[in-house]
C-alpha positions as CSV (number, residue, x, y, z in Angstrom):
1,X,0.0,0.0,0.0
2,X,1.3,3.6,-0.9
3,X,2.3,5.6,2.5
4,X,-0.9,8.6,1.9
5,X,-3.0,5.5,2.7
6,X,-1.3,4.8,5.7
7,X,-1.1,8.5,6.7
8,X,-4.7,8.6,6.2
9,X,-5.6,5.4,8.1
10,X,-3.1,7.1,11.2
11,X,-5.8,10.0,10.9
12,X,-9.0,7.9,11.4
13,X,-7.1,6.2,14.4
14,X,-6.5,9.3,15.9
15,X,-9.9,11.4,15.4
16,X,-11.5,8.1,17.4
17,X,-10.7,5.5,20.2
18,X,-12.8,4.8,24.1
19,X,-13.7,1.6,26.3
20,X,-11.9,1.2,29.9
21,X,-9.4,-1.6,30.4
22,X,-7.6,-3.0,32.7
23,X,-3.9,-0.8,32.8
24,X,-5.6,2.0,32.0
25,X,-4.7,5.4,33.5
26,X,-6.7,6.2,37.0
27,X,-8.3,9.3,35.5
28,X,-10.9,7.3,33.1
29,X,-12.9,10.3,31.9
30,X,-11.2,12.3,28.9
31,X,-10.3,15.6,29.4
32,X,-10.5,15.3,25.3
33,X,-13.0,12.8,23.2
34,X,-13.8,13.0,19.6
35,X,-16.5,10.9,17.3
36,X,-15.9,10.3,13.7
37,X,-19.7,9.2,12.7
38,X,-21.1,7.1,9.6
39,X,-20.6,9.9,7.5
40,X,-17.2,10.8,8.5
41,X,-15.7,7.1,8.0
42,X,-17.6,7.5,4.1
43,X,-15.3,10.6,3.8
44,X,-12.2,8.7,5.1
45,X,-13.2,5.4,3.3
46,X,-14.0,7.4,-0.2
47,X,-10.0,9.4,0.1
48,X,-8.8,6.4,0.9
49,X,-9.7,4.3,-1.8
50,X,-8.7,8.0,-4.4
51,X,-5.8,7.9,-2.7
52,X,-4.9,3.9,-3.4
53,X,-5.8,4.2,-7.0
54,X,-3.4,6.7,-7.7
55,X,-0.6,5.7,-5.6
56,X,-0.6,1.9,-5.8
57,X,0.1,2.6,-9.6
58,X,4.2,1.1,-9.7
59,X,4.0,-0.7,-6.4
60,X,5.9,-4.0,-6.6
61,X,4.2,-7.5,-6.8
62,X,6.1,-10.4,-5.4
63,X,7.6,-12.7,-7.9
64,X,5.1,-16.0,-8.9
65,X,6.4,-19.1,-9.5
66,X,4.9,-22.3,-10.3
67,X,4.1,-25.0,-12.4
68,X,1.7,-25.9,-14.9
69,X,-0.1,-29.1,-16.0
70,X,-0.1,-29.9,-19.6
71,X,-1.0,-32.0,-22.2
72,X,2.4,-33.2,-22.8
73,X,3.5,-32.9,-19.2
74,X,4.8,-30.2,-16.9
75,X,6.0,-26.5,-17.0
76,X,8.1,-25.1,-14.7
77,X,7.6,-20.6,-14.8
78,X,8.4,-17.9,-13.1
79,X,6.6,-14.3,-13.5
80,X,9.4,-11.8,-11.9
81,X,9.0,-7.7,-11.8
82,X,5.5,-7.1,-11.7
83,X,4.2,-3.8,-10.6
84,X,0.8,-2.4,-10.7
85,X,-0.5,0.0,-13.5
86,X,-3.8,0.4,-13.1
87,X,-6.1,-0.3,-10.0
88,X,-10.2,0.1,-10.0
89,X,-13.2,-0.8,-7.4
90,X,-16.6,0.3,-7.9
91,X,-18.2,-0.4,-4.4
92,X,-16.3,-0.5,-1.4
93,X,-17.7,-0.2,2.5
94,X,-15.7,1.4,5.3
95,X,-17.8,0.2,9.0
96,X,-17.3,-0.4,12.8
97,X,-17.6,-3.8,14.3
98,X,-18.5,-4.0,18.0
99,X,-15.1,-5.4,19.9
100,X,-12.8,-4.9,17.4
101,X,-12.5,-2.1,15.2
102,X,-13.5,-1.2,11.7
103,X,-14.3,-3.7,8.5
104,X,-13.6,-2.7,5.1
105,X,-14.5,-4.5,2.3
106,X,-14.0,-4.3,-1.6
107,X,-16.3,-6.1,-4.7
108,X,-15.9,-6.2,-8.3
109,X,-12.7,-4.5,-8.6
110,X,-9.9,-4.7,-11.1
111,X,-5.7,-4.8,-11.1
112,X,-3.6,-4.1,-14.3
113,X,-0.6,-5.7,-13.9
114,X,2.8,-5.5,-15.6
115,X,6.0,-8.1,-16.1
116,X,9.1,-6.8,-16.9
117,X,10.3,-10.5,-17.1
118,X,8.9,-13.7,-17.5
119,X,10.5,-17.2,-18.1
120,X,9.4,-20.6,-18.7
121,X,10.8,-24.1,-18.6
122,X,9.9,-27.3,-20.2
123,X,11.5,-30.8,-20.3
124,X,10.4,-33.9,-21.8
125,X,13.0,-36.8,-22.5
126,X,15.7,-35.3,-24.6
127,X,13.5,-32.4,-25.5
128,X,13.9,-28.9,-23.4
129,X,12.2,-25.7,-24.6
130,X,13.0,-22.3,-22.3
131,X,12.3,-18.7,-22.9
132,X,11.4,-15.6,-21.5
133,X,9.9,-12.4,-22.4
134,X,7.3,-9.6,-20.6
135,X,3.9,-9.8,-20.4
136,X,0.6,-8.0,-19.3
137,X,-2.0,-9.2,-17.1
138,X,-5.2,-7.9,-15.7
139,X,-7.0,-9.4,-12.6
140,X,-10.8,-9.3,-12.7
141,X,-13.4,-10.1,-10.1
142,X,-11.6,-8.4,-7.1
143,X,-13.1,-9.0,-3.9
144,X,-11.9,-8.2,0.0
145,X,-12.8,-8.3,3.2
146,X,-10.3,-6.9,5.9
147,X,-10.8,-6.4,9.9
148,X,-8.4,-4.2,11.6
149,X,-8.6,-4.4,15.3
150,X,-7.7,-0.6,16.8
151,X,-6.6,-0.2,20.4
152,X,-3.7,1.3,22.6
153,X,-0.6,0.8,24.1
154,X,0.9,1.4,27.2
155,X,2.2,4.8,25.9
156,X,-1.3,5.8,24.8
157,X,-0.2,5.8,21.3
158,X,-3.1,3.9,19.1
159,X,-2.4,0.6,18.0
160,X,-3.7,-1.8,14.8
161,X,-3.5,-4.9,13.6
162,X,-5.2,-7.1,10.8
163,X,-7.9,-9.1,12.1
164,X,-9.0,-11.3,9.8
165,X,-8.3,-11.0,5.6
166,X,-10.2,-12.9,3.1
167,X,-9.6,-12.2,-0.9
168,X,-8.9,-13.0,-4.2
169,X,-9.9,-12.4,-7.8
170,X,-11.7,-14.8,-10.1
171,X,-10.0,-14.5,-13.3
172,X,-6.5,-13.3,-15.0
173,X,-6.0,-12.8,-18.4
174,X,-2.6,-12.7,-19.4
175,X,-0.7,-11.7,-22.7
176,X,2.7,-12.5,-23.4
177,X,5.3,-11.1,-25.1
178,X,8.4,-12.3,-26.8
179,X,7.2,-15.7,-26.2
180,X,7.2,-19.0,-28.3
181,X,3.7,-18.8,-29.3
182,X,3.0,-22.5,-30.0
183,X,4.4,-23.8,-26.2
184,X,2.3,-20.5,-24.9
185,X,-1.0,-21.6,-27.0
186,X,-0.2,-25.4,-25.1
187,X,-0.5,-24.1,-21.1
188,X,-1.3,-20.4,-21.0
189,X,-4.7,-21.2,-19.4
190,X,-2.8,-23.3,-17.1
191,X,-0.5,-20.6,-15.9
192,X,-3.6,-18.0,-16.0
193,X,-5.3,-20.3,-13.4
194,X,-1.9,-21.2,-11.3
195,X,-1.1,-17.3,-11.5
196,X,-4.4,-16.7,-10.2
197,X,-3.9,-19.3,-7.3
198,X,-0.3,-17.9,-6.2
199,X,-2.0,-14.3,-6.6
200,X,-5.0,-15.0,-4.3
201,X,-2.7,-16.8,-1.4
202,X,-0.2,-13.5,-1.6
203,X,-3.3,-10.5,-1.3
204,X,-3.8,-11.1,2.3
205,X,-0.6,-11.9,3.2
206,X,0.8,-8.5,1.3
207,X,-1.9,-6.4,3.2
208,X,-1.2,-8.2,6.6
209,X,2.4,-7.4,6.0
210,X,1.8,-3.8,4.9
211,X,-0.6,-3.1,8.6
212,X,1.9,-5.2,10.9
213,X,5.1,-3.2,9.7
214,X,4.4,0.5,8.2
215,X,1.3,0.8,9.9
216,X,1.8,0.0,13.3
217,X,5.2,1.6,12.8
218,X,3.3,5.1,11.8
219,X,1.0,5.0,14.7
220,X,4.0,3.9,17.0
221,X,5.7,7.0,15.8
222,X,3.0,9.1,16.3
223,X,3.5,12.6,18.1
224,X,1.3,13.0,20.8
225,X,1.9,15.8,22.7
226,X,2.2,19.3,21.3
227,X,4.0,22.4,22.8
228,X,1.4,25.4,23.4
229,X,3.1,28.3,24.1
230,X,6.9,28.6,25.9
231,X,5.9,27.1,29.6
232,X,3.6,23.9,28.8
233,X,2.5,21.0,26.0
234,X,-0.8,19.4,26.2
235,X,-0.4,15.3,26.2
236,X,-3.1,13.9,23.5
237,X,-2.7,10.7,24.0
238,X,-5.8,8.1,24.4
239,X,-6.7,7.5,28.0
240,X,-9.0,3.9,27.3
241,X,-9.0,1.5,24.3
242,X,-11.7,2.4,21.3
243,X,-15.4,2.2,21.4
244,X,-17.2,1.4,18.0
245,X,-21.0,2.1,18.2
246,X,-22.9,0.6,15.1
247,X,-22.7,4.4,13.2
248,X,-19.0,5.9,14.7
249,X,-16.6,5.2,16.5
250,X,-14.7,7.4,19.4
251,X,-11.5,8.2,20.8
252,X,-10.8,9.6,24.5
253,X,-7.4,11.7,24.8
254,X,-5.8,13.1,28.2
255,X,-5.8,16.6,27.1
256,X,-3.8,17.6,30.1
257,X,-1.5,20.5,30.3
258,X,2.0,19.9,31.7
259,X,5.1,22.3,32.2
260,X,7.1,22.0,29.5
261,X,9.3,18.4,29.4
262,X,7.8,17.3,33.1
263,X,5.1,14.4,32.2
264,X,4.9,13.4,35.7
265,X,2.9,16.5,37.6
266,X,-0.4,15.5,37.8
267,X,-3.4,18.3,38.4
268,X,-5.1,17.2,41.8
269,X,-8.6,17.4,40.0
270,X,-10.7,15.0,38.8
271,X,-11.7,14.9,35.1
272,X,-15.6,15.5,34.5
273,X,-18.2,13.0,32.6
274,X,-19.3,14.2,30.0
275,X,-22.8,13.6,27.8
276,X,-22.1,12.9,24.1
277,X,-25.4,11.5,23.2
278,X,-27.1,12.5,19.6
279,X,-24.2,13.6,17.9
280,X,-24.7,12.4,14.6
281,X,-25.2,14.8,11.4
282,X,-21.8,15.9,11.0
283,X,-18.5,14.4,10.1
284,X,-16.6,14.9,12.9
285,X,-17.1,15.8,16.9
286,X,-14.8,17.2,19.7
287,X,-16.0,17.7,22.8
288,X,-13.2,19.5,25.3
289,X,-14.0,19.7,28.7
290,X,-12.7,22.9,31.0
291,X,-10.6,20.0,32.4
292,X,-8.1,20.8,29.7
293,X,-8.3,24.6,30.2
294,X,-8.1,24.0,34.3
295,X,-4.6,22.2,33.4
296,X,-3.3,25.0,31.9
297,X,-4.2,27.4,34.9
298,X,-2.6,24.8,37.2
299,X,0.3,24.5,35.5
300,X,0.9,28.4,35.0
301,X,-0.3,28.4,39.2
302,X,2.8,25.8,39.7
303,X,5.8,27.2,37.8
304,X,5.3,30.8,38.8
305,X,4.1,32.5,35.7
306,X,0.6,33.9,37.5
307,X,2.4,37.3,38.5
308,X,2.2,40.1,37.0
309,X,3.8,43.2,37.6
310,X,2.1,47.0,36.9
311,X,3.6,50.2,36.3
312,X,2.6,53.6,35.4
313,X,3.5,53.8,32.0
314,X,0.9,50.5,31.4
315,X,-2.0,52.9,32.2
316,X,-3.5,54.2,29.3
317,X,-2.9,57.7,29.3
318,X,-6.8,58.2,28.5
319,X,-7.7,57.0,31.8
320,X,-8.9,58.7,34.6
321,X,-6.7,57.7,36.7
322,X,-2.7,56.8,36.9
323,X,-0.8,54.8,39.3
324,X,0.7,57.3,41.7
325,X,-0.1,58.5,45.0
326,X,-1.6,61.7,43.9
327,X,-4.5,59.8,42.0
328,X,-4.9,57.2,44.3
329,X,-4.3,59.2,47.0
330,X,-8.0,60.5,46.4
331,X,-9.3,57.5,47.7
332,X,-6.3,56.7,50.1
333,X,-5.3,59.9,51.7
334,X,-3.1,58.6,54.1
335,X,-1.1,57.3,50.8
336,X,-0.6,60.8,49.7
337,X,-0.1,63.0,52.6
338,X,2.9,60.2,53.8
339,X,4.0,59.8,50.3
340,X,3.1,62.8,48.4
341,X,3.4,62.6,44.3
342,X,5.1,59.4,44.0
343,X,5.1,57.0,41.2
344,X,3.5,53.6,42.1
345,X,3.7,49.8,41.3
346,X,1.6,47.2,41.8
347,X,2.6,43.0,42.2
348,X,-0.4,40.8,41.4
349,X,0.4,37.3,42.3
350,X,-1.8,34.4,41.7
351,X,-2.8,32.6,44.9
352,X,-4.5,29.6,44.1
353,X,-4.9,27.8,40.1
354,X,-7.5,29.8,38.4
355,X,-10.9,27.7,37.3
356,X,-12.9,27.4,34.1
357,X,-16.6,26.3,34.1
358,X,-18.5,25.6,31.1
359,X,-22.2,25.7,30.9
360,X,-24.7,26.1,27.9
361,X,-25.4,29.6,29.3
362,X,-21.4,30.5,28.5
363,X,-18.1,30.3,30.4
364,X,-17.3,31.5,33.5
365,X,-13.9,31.7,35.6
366,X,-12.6,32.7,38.8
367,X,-9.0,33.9,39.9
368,X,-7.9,34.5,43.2
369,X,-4.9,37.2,43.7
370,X,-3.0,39.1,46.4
371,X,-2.0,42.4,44.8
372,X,1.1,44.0,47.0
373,X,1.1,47.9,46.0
374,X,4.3,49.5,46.9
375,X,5.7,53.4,46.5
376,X,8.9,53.8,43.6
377,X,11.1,56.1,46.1
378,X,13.5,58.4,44.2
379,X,16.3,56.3,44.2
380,X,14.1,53.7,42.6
381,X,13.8,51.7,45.4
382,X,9.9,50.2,46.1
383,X,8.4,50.8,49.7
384,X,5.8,48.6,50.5
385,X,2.1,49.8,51.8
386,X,-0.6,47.6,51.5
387,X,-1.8,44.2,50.4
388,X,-5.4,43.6,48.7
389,X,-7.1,40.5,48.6
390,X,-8.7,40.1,45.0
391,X,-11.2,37.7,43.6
392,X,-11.7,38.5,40.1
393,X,-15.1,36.8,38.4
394,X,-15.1,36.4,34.6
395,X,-17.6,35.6,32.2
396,X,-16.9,35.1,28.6
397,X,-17.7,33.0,25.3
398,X,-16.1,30.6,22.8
399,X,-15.4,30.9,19.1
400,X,-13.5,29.2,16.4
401,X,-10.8,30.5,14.6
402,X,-9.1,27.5,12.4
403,X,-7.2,25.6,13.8
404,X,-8.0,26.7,17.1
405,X,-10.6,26.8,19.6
406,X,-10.5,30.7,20.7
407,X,-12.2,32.4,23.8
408,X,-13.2,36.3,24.4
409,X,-13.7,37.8,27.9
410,X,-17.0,39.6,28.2
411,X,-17.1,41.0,31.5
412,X,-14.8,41.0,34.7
413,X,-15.9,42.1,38.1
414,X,-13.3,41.8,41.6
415,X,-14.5,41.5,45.4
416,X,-11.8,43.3,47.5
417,X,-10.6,42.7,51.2
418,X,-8.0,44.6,52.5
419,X,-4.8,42.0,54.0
420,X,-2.9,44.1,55.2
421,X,-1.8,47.5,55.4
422,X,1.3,49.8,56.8
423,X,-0.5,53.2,56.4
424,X,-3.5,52.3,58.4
425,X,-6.8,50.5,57.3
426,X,-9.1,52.3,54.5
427,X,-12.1,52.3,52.3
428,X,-11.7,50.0,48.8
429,X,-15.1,51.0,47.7
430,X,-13.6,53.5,45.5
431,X,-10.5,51.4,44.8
432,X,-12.9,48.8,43.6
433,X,-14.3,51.0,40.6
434,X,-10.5,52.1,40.1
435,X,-9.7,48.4,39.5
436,X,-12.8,47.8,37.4
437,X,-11.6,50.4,35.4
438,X,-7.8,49.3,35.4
439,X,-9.5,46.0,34.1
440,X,-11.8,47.5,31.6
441,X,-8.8,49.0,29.6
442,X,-6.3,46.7,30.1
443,X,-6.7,43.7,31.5
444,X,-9.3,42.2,29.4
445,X,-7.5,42.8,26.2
446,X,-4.5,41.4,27.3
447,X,-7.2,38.4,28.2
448,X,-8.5,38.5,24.5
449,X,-4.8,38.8,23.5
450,X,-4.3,35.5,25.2
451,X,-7.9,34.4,23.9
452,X,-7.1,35.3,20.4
453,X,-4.0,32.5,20.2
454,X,-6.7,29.8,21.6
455,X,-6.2,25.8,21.9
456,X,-5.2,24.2,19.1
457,X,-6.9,20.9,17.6
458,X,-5.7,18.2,16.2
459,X,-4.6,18.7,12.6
460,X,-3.8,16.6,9.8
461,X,-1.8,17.1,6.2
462,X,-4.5,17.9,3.8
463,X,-7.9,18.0,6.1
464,X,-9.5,21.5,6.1
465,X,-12.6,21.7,8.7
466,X,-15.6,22.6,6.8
467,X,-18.8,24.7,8.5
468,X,-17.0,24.5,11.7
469,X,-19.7,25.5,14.9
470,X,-18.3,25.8,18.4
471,X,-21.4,25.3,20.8
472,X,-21.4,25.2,24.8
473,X,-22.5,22.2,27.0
474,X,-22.0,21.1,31.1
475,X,-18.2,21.0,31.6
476,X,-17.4,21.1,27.7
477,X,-17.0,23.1,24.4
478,X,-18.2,21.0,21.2
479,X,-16.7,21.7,18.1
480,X,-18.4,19.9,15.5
481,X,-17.3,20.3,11.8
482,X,-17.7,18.6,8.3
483,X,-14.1,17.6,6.7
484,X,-12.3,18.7,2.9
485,X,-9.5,17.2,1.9
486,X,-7.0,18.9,-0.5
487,X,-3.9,16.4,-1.6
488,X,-0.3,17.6,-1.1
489,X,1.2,17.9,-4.5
């Protein structure tokens, strides 16, 4: 088989896969599942079987050899160098079978064949004719029926193997050339039918070979973790062996965040369950659960990378208010009768992961922060003065932007608590609209900025997501999508 079609085949086996097993990782649920339905395996089946007609065009046949009966006794030949030149199958069927994987199956096809070299030996007494020559053959009456079983290994890398193969043709018609026509005109029905035999023993065998070698090989190879960003990668690999339903078939993926290059930090939360009943009309489904976005937060909690520092020349010089004691003083006096018309700088620091909730009425977050505000002396030094507690509530929505899965923050509102202070305590009912305007301007376009880059999907060479639509369920984001496939020239 030409490589696309393996490449292909590594595509179906990674858009689906589910079914718990014994091994399998302690977190069952998937922070990532997908469903390739009825439809979608049509699509695959029908590029697949484009794809083999053009590329299987030059692929080598093993050699034949045999012998034929005769009327005057026995033939010894041998048909070396064949390759393919033409390939055609009118109906062919691409469909899941429960407990093992997918059936395909091929009728009435056809396989042009061409021999470089062909040679023949006959002996009889004293009497020995040999020659050789080329030849062209065509196979009629192709038929196949192939199993593949799909799982995973250890590694969560999908796995496949040949399950059961039955095949054959029903007729070959074969025209030498540079033969001695009269010994040809005495067997050449004979070798017809023992070609046919050696041909029909060697299809299952070649495709078994073909699936056990580069296939599994491909899949073995497989990359299944992706860096997102400098810090972290998200780990794709399948979490449970597949689950074929009589119209698709699924995959489940750990779509867990991890620093990057450190596989072994687990988040301490458990992965939701998730409904992915009647999904059915297009192609392909993803459903991502706020699982895979609470990673992220975890990870970004863990490393350190939650702090951000503010300065004055961040505030846009349109708003109301700048960071120095004069301006906040209004609401602080304290601030600017001890430190009178100072620059400021503010420390926001993370103090627990921040969460993700999905929900068909939109997406909603929570971050908790301690933000340390200190006074920029002249010398530069900072001098601290107070510490507020911040919870910061966010709602927001989900798009699609290809290849990605993109987010936009629609509103952000913060409860206050003052910590700690060294100028004395104070009011933050007036620092709370300063912050809510601090957030307007600034931080919730840095958010979209953030939003904009989004989570990527799973891509392939040559599949373009058609009609994409990006809807909203309990603990999940659905992208569902029709597929196009362009070839690589």
């Amino acid at each position: 088989m030409a490589y696309r079609v393996t490449r292909l085949l590594i595509v179906l086996l990674f858009l689906s896969i589910r079914d718990v097993t014994p091994g399998d990782s302690v977190k069952t649920n998937p922070g990532f599942e997908t469903r390739i339905t009825q439809s979608g395996l049509k699509f695959i089946k029908d590029i697949g079987v484009g794809l083999l007609t053009q590329d299987i065009k030059g692929e080598a046949i093993p050699d034949i050899s045999g012998t034929a009966h005769v009327s005057i006794g026995k033939v010894d030949y041998t048909v070396s160098n064949m390759h393919i030149t033409g390939f055609s199958v009118p109906s062919t069927s691409l469909k899941t079978v429960t407990g093992v994987g997918l059936q395909f199956t091929a009728s009435g096809g056809s396989v042009s064949l061409n021999g470089a070299h062909w040679k023949y030996k006959y002996k009889k007494g004293f009497i020995k004719v040999s020659d050789h020559g080329s030849f062209d053959a065509k196979a009629n009456g192709l038929n196949l029926k192939l199993a593949i079983k799909i799982g995973k290994d250890n590694l969560g890398h999908p796995t496949i193997a040949p399950a059961g193969c039955t095949g054959g043709v029903s007729s070959i018609d074969v025209k030498f050339h540079g033969g001695a026509s009269w010994l040809y005109n005495l067997f050449s029905g004979s070798i017809e039918s023992s070609m046919k035999h050696s041909l029909n023993k060697k299809i299952c065998s070649m495709i078994t070979q073909e699936i056990n070698t580069r296939g599994a090989k491909a899949l073995s190879d497989l990359k299944l973790k992706s860096q997102v960003g400098p810090y972290t990668e998200i780990d794709y690999s399948l979490v449970s062996n597949p689950m074929f339903g009589s119209m698709y078939m699924e995959t489940a993926h750990k779509g867990e965040f991890y620093p990057t290059g450190h596989f072994d930090k687990e988040a301490p939360f458990p992965v939701p369950a998730i409904d992915t009943t009647g999904a059915s009309s297009k192609m392909v489904y993803m459903w991502i659960t706020d699982y895979v976005i609470n990673t992220a937060g975890y990870v970004f909690q863990t490393i350190g990378k939650l702090t951000y520092n503010i300065t004055n020349d961040m505030i846009p010089a349109t708003s109301p208010y700048q960071l120095n004691t004069t301006d906040i003083g209004i609401f602080i006096p304290q601030l600017k009768k001890l430190y009178p018309n100072m620059p400021m700088e503010l420390v926001v620091n993370s103090t627990s992961p921040p969460t993700v909730n999905f929900a068909e009425a939109g997406v909603t977050g929570t971050l908790w922060a301690d933000v340390d505000a200190y006074v920029v002396e002249p010398d530069a030094t900072r001098t601290y003065v107070f510490t507020i507690a911040v919870i910061a509530h966010v709602e927001g929505s989900v798009g699609f932007s290809y290849p990605n899965i993109t987010g936009e923050v629609t509103s952000m509102s913060v409860e206050m608590e003052l910590k700690q202070s060294d100028i004395k305590t104070f009011s933050l009912m007036l620092i709370e609209r300063v912050a809510n305007s601090f957030i307007e301007s600034t931080v919730i376009p840095d958010l979209n900025e953030l939003g904009e880059q989004g989570f990527p999907i799973p891509e392939m060479d040559g599949l373009t997501y058609i009609n994409p639509v990006v809807s909203l369920g309990k603990d999940y984001i659905r992208l569902e999508t029709n597929l196009e496939y362009t070839p690589n020239l």
